[in-house]
C-alpha positions as CSV (number, residue, x, y, z in Angstrom):
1,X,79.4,66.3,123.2
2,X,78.3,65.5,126.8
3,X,77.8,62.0,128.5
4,X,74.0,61.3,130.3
5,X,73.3,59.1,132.5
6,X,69.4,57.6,131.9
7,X,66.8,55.4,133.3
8,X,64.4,53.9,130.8
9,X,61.8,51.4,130.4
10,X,61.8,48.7,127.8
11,X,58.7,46.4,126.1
12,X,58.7,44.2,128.7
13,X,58.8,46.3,131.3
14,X,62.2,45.9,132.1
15,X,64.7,48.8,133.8
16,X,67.7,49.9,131.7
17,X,70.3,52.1,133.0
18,X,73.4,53.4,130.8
19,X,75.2,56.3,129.9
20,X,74.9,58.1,126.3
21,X,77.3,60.7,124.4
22,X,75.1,63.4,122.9
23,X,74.9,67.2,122.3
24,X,72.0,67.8,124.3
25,X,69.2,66.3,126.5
26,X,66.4,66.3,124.3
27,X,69.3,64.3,121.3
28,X,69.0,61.5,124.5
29,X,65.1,61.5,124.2
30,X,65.2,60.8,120.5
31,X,67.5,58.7,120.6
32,X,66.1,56.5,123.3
33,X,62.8,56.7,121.7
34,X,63.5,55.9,118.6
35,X,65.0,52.4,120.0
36,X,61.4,51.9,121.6
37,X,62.1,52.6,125.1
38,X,60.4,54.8,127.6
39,X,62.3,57.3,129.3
40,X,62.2,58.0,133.2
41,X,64.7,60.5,133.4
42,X,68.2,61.7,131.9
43,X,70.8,64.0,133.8
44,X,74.2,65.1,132.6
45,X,77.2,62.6,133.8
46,X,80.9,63.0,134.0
47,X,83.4,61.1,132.0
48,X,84.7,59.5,135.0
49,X,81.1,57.8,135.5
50,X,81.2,56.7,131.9
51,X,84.3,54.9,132.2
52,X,82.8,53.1,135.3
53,X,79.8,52.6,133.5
54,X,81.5,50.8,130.5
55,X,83.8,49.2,132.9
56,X,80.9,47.9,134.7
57,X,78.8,46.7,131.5
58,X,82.0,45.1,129.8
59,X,82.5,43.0,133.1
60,X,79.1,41.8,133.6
61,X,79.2,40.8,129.7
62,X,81.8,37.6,129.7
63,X,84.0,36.9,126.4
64,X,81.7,33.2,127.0
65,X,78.8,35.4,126.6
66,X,80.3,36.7,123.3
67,X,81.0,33.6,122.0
68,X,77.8,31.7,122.6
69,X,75.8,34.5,120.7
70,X,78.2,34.3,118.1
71,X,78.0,30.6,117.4
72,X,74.4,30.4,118.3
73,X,73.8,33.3,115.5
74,X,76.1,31.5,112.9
75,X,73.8,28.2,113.1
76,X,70.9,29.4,112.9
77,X,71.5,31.4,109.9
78,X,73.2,28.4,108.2
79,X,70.0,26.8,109.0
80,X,68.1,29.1,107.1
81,X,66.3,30.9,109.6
82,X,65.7,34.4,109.0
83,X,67.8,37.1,111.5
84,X,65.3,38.7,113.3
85,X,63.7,35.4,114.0
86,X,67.1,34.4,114.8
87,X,67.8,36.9,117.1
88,X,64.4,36.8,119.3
89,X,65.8,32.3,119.6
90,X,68.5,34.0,121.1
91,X,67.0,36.7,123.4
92,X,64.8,33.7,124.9
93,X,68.1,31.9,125.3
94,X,70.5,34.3,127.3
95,X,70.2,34.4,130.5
96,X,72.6,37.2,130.8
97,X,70.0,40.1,131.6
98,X,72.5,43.3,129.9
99,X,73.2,41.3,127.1
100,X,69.3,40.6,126.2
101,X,69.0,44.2,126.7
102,X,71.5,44.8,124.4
103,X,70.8,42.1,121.5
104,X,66.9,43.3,122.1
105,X,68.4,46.9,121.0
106,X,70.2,45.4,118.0
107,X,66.9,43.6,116.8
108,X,65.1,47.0,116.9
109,X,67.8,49.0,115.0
110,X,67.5,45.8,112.4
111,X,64.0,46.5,112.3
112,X,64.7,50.2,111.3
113,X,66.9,49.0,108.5
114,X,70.4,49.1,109.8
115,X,72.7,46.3,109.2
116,X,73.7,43.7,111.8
117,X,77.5,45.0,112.0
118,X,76.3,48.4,112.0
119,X,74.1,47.5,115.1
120,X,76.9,45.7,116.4
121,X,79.4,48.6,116.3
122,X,76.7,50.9,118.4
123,X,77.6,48.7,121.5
124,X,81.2,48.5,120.6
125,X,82.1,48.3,124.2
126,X,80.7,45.0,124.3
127,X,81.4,43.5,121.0
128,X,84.9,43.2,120.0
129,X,86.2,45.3,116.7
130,X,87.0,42.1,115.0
131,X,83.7,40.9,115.2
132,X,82.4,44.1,113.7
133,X,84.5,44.1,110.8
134,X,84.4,40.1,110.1
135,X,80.3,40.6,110.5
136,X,80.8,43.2,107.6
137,X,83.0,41.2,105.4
138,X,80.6,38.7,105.8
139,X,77.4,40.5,105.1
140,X,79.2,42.1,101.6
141,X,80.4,38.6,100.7
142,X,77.2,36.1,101.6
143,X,79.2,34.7,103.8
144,X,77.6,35.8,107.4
145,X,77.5,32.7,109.1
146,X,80.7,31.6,108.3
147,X,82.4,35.1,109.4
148,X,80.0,34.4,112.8
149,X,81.1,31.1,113.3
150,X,85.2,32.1,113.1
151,X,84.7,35.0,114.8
152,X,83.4,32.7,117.4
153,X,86.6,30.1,117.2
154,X,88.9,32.8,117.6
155,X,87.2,34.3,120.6
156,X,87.2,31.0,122.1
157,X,91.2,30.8,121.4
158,X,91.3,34.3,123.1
159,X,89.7,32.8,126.1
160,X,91.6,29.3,126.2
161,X,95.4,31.6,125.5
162,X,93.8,33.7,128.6
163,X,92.7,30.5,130.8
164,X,96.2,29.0,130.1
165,X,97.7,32.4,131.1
166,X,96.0,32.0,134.4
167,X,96.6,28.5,135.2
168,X,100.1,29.4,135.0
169,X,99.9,32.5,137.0
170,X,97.8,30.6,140.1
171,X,100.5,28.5,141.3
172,X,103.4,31.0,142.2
173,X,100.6,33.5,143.6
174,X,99.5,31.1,145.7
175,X,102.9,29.8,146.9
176,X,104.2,33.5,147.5
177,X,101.1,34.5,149.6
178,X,101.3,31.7,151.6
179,X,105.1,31.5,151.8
180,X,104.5,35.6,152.7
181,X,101.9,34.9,155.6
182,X,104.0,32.3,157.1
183,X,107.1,34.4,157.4
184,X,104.6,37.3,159.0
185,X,103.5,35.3,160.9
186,X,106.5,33.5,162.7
187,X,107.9,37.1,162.7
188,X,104.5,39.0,164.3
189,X,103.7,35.8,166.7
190,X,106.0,33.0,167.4
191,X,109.8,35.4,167.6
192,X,108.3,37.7,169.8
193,X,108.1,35.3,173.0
194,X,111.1,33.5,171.8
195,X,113.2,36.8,172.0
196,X,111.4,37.8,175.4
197,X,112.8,34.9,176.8
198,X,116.4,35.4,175.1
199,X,116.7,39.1,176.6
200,X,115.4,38.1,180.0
201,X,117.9,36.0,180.0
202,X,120.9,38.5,179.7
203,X,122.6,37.2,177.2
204,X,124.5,39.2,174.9
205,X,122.7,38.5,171.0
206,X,125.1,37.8,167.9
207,X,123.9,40.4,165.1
208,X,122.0,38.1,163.4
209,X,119.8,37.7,166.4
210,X,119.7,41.6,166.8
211,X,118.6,41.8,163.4
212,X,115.9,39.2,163.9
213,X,114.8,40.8,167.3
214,X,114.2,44.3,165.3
215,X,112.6,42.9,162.2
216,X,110.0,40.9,165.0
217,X,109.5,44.0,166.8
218,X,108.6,46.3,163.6
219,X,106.2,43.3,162.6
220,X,104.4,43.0,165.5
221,X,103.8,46.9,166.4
222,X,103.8,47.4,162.3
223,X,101.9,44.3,161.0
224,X,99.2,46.6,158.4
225,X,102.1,47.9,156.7
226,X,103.0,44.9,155.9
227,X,99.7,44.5,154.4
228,X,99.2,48.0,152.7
229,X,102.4,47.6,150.9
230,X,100.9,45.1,148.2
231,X,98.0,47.2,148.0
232,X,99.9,50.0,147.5
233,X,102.1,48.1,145.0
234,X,98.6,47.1,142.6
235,X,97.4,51.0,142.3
236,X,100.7,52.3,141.4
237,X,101.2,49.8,138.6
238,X,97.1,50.8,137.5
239,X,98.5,54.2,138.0
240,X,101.5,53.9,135.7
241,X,99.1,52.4,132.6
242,X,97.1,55.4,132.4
243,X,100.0,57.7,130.9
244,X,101.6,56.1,127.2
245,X,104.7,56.5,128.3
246,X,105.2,54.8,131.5
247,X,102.6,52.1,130.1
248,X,105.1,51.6,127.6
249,X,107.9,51.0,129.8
250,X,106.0,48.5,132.3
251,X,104.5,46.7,129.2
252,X,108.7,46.9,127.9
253,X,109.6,45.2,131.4
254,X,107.0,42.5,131.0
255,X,108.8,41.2,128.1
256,X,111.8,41.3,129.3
257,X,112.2,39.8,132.4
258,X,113.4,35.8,131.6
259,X,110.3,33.5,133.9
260,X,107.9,36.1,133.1
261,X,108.8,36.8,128.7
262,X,108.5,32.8,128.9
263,X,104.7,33.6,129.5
264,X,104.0,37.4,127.9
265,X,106.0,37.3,125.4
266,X,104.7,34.4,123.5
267,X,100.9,34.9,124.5
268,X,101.2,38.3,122.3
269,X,102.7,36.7,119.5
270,X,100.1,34.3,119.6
271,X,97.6,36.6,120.1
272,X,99.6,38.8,116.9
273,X,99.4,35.7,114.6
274,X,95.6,34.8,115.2
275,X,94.6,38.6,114.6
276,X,96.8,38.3,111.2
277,X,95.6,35.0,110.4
278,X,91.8,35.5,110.8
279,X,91.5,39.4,109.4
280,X,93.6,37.7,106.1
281,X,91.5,35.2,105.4
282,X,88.2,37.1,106.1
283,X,89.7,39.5,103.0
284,X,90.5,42.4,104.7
285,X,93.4,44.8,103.4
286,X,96.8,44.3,105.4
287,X,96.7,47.9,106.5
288,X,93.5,48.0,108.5
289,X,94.3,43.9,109.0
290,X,97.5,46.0,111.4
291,X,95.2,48.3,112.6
292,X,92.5,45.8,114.8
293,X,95.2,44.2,115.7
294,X,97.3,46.8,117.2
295,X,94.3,48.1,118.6
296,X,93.4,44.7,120.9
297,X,97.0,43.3,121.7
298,X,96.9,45.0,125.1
299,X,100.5,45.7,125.3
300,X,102.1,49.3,124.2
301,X,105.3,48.2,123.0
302,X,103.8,45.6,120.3
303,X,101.1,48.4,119.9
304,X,103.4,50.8,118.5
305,X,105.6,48.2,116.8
306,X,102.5,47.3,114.9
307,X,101.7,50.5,113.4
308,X,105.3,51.2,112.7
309,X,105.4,48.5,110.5
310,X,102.1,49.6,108.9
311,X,102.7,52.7,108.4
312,X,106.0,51.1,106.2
313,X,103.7,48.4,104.6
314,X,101.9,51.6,103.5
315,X,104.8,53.5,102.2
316,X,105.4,50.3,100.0
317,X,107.9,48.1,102.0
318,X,107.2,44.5,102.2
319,X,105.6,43.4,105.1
320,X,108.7,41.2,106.6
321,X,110.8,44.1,106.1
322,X,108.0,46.1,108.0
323,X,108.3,43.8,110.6
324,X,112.6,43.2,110.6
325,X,112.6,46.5,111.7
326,X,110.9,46.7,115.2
327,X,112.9,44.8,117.9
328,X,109.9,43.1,118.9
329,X,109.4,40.4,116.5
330,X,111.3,37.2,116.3
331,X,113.2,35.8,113.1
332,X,111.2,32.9,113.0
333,X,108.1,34.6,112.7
334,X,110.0,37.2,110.2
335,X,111.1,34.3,108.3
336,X,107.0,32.6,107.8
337,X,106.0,36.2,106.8
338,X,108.5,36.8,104.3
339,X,108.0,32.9,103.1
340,X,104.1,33.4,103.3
341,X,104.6,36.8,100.9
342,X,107.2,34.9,98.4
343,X,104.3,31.7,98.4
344,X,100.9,33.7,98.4
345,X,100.0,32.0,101.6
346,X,100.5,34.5,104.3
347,X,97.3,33.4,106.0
348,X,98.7,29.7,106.6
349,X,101.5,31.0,107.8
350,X,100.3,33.0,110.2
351,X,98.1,29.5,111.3
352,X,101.1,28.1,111.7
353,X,102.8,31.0,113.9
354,X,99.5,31.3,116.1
355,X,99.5,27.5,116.8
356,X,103.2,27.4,117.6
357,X,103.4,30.4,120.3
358,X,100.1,28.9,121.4
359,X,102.1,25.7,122.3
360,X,104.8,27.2,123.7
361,X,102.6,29.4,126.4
362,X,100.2,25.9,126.9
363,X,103.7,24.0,127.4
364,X,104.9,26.8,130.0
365,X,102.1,27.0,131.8
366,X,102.1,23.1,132.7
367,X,105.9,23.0,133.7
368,X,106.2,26.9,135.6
369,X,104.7,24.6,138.9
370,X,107.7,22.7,138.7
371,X,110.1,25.8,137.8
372,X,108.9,27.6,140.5
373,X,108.5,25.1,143.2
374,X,112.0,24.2,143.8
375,X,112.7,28.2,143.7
376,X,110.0,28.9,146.8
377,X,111.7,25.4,148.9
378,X,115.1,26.9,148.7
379,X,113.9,30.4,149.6
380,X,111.7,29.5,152.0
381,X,114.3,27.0,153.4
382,X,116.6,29.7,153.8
383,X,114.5,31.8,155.6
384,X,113.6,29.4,158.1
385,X,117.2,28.5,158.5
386,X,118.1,32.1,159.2
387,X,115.6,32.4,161.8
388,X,116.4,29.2,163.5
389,X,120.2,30.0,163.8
390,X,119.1,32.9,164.7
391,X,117.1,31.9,168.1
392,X,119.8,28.8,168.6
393,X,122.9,31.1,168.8
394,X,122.4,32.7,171.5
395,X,121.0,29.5,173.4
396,X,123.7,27.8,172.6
397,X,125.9,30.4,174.6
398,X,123.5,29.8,177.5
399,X,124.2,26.1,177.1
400,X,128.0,26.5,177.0
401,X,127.9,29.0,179.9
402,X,126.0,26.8,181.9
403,X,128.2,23.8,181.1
404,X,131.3,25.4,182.0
């Protein structure tokens, strides 16, 4: 199959631009037709534009976005109202101009008889796997607007673990860009002159003053390196998650490193727990329960781990066992599971893991200010110091000559 790019007209009148996988040109007519648009024009794309494209379209659609149709879809069905009816409240509602489009192109594919999580699952690049699957446990158990409304309260966990995440991360960023600019700074402005005046003179510098006069020199002739180095830094960590393998082994050092497995390490087990907890109680089998889970944990060591441990669950081991035997997971969390399988009530378990590790990130992201702070002073500090005694040495020779 190919990727096309096309430019169609909706009901309204309204533009829509995408990119679709199909055999041949003519397969993009029908299928745009069939959806009720009006096609402008369709050319042949490359996979790279596609990735941009769903790149593009994932970004302008929020997790908030997600959540809001969810809940809004969940009450109105619990209020009786019927789902197309419910889904044209919502269209007039969203202000979000590619998600109407989108939720105008699940209507229409209702209208043509498909079910909701089928309709879902044809704009699975916007729609999250588990709300797919919970939207089809729902619809074969009567209980749609209840599997709406906790797909909703988990996606709005997912965003509060990710808000917390950030919050924690904003403060040492902040602190080591402007810690970093000020050091650039005193070495690309302020040492220049001083050392001018130092060498003019004609006294002989200590080392540490040589060393200073150097680093000021390469700063101030050099000062875009300075700044292409973090650049630089950024792409080849994006460059190193394309490939498995080195993926794995930055996603290893990220729970591995003491400050930094604090924060990671405990947001994927929280984010592990949730996944367990909510698939279980929506009645889905423990295999394919291990199999969204891996698939949205974002991390390739806890991805493999996972489906490890499923593929033993499968084989017939138990699933603490499963779980005993990648490095990953800690004993307490071994020890709910196996007390949750012994009990019958793995799901509460898993409740209980999810809102533990969520405490534990929400408790390190509060105190990591004050971790770090003292950390940046001392560092900072020394720095300073360095390029005080620095400049001071040799004055003070000039001083003692000049006395004597």
């Amino acid at each position: 199959m190919s990727n096309y790019s096309f430019k169609a007209l909706d009901a309204d009148g309204i533009v829509i631009k995408g990119i679709l996988e199909a055999d041949t040109i003519s397969s993009v007519h029908e299928n745009l037709s069939a959806k009720g648009l009006f096609v402008l024009h369709v050319r042949e794309s490359s996979l790279i534009l596609k990735k941009i494209s769903d790149r593009f379209i994932t970004w302008r659609i929020t997790r908030k976005d997600i959540i809001e149709f969810s809940s809004n879809l969940s009450i109105m069905i619990r209020a009786g109202v019927p789902i197309l009816s419910a889904l044209d409240d919502i269209i007039d509602t969203i202000d979000n101009q590619q998600l109407k489009s989108t939720v105008r192109d699940i209507k229409k594919n209702i209208e043509m008889g498909t079910r909701l999580s089928d309709a879902l699952e044809l704009h699975k690049k916007i729609f999250p796997d588990i709300l797919v699957r919970l939207v089809r446990v729902g619809e074969e158990t009567g209980r749609l607007e209840e599997s709406l409304s906790e797909v909703a309260g988990h996606l709005q966990k997912m965003d509060d673990l990710a808000a917390t995440v950030k919050r924690a991360l904003i403060y040492p960023f902040f602190s080591l860009i402007t810690t970093g600019a000020a050091v650039i700074f005193w070495l690309a402005y302020v040492l220049p002159k001083i050392m001018m005046v130092i060498r003019d003179l004609g006294v002989t510098m200590p080392l540490l003053t040589v060393v200073l006069y150097e680093l000021s020199k390469f700063t101030e002739n050099y000062w875009y390196i300075l700044l292409i180095i973090p650049i630089v830094i950024v792409l080849a960590i994006q460059a190193m998650k394309l490939s498995p393998h080195t993926r794995y082994h930055w996603d290893n050092l990220k729970i591995k490193i003491p400050i930094v497995k604090l924060l990671t390490y405990n947001k994927l087990l929280a984010l592990f727990s949730e996944q367990l907890r909510l698939l279980i109680t929506a009645g889905i089998t423990i295999d394919r329960a291990f199999e969204v889970a891996a698939d949205v944990m974002g991390n390739e060591v806890f991805k493999r781990a996972i489906l490890k441990s499923k593929s033993e669950i499968v084989a017939g081991q138990k699933i603490s066992d499963a779980l005993s035997a990648q490095n990953v997971f800690p004993p307490l969390l071994i020890r709910m599971v196996a007390i949750g399988e012994s009990s019958g009530n793995l799901d509460q378990q898993f409740n209980f893991l999810a809102t533990h590790y969520y405490k534990l990130v929400d408790d390190f992201s509060d105190k990591v200010g004050k971790m770090i702070e003292p950390v940046l002073i001392i560092t900072l500090g020394c720095l300073m110091g360095l390029m005080v005694a620095g400049v001071l040495l040799p004055m003070y020779d000039v001083f003692t000559k000049l006395a004597g």
